[in-house]
C-alpha positions as a Python dict, from the first residue, in 0.01 Angstrom:
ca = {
    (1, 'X'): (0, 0, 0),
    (2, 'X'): (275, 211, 102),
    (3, 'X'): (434, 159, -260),
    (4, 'X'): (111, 222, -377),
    (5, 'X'): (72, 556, -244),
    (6, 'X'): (458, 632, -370),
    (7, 'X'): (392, 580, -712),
    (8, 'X'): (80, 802, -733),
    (9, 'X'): (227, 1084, -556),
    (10, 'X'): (493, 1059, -849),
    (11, 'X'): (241, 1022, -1058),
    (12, 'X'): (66, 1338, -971),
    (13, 'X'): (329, 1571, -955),
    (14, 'X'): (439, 1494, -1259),
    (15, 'X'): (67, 1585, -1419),
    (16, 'X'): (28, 1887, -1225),
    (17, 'X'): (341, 2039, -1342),
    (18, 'X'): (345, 1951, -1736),
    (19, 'X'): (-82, 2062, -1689),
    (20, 'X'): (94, 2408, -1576),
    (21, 'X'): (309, 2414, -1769),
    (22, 'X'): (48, 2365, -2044),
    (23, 'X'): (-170, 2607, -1950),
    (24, 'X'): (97, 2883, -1914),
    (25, 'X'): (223, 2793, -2257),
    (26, 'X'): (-125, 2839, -2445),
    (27, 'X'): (-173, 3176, -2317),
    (28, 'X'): (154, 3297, -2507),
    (29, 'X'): (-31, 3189, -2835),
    (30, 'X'): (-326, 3431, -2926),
    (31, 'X'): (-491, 3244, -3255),
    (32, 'X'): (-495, 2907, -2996),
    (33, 'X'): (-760, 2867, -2782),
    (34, 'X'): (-813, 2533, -2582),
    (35, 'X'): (-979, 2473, -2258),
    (36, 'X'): (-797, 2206, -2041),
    (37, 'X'): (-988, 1999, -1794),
    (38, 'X'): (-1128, 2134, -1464),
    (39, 'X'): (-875, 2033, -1279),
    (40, 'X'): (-575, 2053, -1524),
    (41, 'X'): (-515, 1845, -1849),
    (42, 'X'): (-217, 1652, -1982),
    (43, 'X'): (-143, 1601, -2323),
    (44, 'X'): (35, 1249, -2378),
    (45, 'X'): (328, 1359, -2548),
    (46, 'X'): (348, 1060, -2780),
    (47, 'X'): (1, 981, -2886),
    (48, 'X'): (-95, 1369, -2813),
    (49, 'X'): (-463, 1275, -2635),
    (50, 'X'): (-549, 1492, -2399),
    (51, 'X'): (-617, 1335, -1970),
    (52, 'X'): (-784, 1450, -1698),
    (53, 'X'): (-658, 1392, -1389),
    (54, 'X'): (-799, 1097, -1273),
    (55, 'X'): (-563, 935, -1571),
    (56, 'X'): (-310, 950, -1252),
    (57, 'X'): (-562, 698, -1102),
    (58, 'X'): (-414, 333, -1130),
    (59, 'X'): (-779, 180, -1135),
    (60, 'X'): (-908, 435, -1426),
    (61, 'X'): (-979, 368, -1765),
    (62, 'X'): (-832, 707, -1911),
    (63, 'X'): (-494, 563, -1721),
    (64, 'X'): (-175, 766, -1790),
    (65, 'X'): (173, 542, -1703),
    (66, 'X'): (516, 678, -1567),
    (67, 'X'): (762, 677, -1841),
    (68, 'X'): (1132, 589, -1717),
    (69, 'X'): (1378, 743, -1975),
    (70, 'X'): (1605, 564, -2041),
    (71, 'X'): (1382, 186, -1928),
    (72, 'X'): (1465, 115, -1540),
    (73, 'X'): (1628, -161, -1694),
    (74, 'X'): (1844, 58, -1809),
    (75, 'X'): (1922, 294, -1511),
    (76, 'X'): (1640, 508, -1628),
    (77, 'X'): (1457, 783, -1410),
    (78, 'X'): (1073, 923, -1438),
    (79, 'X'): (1008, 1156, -1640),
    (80, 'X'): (705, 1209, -1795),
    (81, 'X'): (341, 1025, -1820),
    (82, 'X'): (268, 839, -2133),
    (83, 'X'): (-81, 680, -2223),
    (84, 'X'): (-97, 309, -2064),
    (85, 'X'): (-173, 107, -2392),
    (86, 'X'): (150, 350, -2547),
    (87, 'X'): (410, 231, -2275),
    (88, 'X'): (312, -113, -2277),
    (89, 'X'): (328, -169, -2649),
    (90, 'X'): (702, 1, -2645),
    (91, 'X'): (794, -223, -2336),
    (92, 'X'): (700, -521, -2560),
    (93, 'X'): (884, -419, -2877),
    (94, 'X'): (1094, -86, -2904),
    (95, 'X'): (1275, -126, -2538),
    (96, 'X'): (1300, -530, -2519),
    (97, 'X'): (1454, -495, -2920),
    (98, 'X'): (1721, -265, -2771),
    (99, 'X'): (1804, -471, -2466),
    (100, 'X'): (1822, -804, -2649),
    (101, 'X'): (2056, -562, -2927),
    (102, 'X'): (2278, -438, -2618),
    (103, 'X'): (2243, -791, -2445),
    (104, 'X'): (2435, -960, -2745),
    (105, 'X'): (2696, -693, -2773),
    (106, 'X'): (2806, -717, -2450),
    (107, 'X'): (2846, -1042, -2453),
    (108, 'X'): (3030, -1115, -2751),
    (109, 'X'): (3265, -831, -2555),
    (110, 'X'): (3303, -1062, -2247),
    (111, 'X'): (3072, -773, -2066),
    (112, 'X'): (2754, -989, -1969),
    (113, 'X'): (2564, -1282, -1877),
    (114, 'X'): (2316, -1477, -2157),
    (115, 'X'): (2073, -1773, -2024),
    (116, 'X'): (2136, -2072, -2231),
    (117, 'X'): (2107, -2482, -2233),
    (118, 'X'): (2340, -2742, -2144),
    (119, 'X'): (2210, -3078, -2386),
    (120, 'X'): (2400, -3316, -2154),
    (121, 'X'): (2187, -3617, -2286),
    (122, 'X'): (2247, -3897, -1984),
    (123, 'X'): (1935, -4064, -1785),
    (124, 'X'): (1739, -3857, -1515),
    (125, 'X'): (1913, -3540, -1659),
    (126, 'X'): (1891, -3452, -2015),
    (127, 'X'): (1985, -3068, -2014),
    (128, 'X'): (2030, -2781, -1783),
    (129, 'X'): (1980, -2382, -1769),
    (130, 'X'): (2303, -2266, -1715),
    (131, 'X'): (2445, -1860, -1743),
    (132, 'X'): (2697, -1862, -1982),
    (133, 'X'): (2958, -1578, -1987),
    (134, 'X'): (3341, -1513, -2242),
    (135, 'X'): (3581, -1416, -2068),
    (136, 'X'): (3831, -1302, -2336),
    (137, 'X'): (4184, -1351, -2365),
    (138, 'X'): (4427, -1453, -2565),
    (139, 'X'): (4238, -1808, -2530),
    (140, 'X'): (3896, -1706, -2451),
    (141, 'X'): (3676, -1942, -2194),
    (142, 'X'): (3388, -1986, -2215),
    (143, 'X'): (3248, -1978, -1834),
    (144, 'X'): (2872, -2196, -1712),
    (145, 'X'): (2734, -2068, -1403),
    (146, 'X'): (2421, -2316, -1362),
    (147, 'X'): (2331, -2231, -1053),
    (148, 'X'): (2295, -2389, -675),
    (149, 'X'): (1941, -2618, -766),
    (150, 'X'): (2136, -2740, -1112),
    (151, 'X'): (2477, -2796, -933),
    (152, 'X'): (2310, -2990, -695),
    (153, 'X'): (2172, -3206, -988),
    (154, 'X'): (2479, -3241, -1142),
    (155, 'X'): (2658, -3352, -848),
    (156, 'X'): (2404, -3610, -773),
    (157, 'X'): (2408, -3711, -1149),
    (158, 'X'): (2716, -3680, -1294),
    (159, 'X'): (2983, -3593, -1050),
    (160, 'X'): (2893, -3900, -810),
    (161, 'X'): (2856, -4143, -1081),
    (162, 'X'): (3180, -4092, -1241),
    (163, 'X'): (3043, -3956, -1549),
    (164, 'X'): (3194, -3592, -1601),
    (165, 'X'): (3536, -3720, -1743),
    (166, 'X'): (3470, -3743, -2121),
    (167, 'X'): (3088, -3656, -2077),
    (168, 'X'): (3009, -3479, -2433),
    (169, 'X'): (2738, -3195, -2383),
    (170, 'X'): (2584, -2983, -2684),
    (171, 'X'): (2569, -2624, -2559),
    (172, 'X'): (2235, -2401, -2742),
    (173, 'X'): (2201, -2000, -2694),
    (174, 'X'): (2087, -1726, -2883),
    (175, 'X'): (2160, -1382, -2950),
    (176, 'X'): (1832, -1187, -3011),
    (177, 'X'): (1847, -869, -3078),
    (178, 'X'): (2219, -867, -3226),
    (179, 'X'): (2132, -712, -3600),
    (180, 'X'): (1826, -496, -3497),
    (181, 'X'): (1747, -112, -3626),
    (182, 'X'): (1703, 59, -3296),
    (183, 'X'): (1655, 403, -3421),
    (184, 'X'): (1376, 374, -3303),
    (185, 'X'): (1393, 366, -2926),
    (186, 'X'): (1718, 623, -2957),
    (187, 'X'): (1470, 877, -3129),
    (188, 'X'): (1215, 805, -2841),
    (189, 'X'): (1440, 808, -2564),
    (190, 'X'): (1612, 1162, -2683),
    (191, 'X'): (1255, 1312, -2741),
    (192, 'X'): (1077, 1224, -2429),
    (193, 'X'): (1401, 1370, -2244),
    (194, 'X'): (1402, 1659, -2443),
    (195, 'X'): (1035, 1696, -2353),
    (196, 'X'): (1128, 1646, -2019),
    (197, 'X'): (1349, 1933, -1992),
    (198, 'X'): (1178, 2227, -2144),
    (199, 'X'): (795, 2090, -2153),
    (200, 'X'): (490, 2159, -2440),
    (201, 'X'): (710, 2433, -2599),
    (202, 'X'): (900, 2158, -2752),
    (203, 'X'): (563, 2032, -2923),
    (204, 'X'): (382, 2360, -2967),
    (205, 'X'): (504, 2681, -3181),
    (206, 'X'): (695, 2924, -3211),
    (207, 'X'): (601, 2972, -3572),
    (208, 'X'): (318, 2722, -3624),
    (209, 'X'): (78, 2623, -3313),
    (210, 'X'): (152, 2225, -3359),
    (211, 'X'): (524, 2181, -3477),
    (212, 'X'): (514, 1980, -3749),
    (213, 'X'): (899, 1855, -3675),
    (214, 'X'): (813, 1660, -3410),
    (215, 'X'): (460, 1544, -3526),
    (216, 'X'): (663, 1328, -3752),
    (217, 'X'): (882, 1263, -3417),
    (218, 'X'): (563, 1115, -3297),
    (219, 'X'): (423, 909, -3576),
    (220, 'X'): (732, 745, -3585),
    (221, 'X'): (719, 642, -3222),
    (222, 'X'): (360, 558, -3254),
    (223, 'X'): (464, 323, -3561),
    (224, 'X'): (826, 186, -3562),
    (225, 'X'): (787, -57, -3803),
    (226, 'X'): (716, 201, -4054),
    (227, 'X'): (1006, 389, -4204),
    (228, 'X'): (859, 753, -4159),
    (229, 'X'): (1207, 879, -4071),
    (230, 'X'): (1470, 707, -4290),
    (231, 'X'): (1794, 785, -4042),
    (232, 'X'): (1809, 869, -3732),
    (233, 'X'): (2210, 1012, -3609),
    (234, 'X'): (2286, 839, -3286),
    (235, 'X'): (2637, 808, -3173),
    (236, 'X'): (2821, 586, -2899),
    (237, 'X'): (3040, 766, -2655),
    (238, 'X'): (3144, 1042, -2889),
    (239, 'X'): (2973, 1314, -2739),
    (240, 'X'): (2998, 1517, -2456),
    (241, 'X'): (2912, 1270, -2132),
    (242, 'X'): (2652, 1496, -2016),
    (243, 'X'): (2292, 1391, -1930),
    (244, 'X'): (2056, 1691, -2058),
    (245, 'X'): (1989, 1864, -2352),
    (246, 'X'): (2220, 2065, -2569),
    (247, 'X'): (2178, 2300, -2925),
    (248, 'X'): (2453, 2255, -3186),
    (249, 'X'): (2495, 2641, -3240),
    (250, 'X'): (2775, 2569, -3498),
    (251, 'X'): (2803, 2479, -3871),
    (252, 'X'): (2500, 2620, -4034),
    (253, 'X'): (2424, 2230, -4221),
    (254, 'X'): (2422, 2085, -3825),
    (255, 'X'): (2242, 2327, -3605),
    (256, 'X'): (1976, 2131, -3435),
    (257, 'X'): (1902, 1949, -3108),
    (258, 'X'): (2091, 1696, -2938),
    (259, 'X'): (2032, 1480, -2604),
    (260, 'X'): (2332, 1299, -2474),
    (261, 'X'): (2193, 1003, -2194),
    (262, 'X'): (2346, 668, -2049),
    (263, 'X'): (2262, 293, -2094),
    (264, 'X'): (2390, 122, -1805),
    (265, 'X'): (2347, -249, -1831),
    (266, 'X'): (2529, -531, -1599),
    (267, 'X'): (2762, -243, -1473),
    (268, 'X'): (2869, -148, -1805),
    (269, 'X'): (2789, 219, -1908),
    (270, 'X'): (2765, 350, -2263),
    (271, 'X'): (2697, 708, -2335),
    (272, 'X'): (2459, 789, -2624),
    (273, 'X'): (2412, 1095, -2824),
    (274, 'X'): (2095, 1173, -3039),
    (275, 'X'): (2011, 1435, -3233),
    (276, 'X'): (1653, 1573, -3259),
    (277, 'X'): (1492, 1822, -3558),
    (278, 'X'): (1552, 2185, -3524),
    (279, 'X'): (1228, 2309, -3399),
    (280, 'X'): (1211, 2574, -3693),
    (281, 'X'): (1232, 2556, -4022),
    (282, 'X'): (1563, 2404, -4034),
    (283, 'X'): (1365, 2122, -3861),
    (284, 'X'): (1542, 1770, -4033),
    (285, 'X'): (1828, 1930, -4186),
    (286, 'X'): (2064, 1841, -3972),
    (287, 'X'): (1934, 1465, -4055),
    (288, 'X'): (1951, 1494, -4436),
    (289, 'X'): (2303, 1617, -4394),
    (290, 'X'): (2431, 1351, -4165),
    (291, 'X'): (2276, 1098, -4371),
    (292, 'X'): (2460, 1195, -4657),
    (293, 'X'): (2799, 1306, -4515),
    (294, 'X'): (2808, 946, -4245),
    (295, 'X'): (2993, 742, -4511),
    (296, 'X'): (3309, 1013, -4481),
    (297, 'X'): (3277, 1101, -4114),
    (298, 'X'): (3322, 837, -3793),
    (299, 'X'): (3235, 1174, -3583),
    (300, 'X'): (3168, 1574, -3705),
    (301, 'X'): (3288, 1864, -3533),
    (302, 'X'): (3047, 2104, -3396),
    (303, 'X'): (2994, 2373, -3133),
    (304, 'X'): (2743, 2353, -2895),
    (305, 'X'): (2567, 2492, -2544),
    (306, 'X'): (2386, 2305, -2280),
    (307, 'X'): (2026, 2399, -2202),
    (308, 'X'): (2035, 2429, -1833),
    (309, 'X'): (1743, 2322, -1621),
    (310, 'X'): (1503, 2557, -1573),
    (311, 'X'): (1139, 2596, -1413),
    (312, 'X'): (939, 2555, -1735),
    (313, 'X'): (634, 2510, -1557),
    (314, 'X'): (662, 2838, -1327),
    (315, 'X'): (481, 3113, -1523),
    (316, 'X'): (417, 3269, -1854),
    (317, 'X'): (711, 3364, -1921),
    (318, 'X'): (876, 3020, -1827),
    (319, 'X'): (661, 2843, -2066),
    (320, 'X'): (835, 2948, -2335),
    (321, 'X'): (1210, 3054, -2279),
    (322, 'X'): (1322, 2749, -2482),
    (323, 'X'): (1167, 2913, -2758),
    (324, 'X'): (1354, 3229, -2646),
    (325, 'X'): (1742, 3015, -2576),
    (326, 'X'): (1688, 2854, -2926),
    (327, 'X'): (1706, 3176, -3097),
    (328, 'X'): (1919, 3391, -2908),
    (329, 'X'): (2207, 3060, -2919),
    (330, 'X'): (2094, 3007, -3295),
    (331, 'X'): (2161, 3376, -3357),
    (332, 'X'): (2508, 3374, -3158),
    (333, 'X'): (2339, 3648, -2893),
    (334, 'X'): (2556, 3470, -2638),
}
């Protein structure tokens, strides 16, 4: 119950400061007029439906979910609300596609564990689950970490009866995961931060009241099997080790958004770096440009400036300084 009570309290702060933070944003935009709940509203920021806020309400039918950014599998933290039947359906596909993809690389590294099968084929014990780990070296070994319930079987079943000299075993794993396009779950890990940092203004404005940018952001994440965005540009500890959100202020061909967060898995930390449209008309230019120039370039030199926390949800004015840091970095008023 306790727990309970935790994760709605979490649950509710997070609505109550993105519904501010929504309703302070709309009054900066004259031609828009929307009336939020009584009570507040929160627009999912992937499926873009708008909540009440009994969605916070485990046991409702309008049920909004706590996003963790990157997956608590991961290391991840919360960060937003997302629409239950949204977050499911990514836990399912997008996120388990990455870990099984991250799973397999690690391992062929000698940097984590895989569950596989021991075929060992003799009576009263034809196989066991075993952990399997390389340990690399000049001579790599291959290590079998079965367990306390399956040692015990194999000592009553093999070791006592003699059998483990010469005893022939076929060993069966796989590596799921190991040649999948996770673009993906980069793009929707880097947007769902970047929405976490500087709220609706990301999705609303400043030229057009619905930016049309990251509507495409969205339809992607909605459908990743279709190929609505042909490249995504996602490097692996090249960037700066930060965790936030930064603007590439420098070249023109680059000047965008980037989020730089970790993957932590089995101790091991990677460091990735995404970069999201420009949210004006620049918008996917950056993209087009790395997509062409990524068979000459391992990395690309640019300048760039952090976007520093900030209370987005505070006031008026708050609502829309990242509109307001975008063009004074963009137009070098530094």
């Amino acid at each position: 119950m306790i727990e309970w009570k935790e994760h709605r309290s979490v649950k509710q702060k997070i609505f109550q400061k993105f519904s501010a933070n929504l309703e302070n944003l709309f009054q900066n935009f004259q031609n828009v007029k929307v009336k939020l709940p009584e009570g507040g509203g929160y627009l999912c920021p992937v499926a873009f439906t708008m909540h009440n806020v009994d969605g916070t309400n485990d046991e409702y039918q309008d049920q909004l979910t706590i996003e963790h950014i990157p997956p608590k599998a991961f290391g991840g933290k919360p960060v937003c609300l997302v629409r239950k039947d949204l977050n499911s359906k990514a836990g399912h596909t997008i996120d388990k596609a990455l870990m099984d993809k991250i799973r397999a690389n690690l391992f062929t590294k000698g940097k984590a564990t895989i569950r596989g099968k021991l075929e060992l084929n003799i009576p009263n014990l034809q196989h066991i689950s075993t952990d399997i780990t390389i340990h690399s070296g000049d001579k790599p070994d291959i290590v079998f970490n079965p367990g306390d319930k399956n040692m015990a079987l194999l000592k009553t079943h093999v070791f006592d009866k003699g059998l483990w000299h010469g005893l022939k075993m076929n060993m069966t794993f796989s590596l799921p995961g190991k040649n999948q396009d996770n673009r993906v779950a980069y793009l929707k890990y880097a947007y769902l931060l970047a929405f976490s940092k500087v709220g609706y203004a990301l999705l609303f404005g400043p030229k057009e009241p619905i930016n049309p940018h990251y509507h495409k952001v969205r339809q992607q994440i909605m459908t990743p099997k279709e190929e609505i965005i042909p490249f995504v540009p996602v490097f692996k500890n090249v960037g700066p080790r930060i965790d936030g959100l930064g603007v590439v202020v420098e070249p023109e061909e680059m000047k965008s958004l980037f989020v730089t967060f970790p993957l932590t898995w089995q101790k091991h930390t990677d460091y990735y770096t995404v970069f999201l449209p420009a949210p004006d008309d620049r918008g996917f230019n950056v993209y087009n440009y790395m997509d062409k120039e990524r068979k000459n370039h391992d990395s690309f030199d640019i300048k760039f400036q952090i976007i520093r926390p900030f209370h987005f949800w505070k006031s008026r004015g708050n609502a829309i300084l990242f509109h307001q840091a975008w063009n004074r970095l963009i137009n070098k008023e530094l």
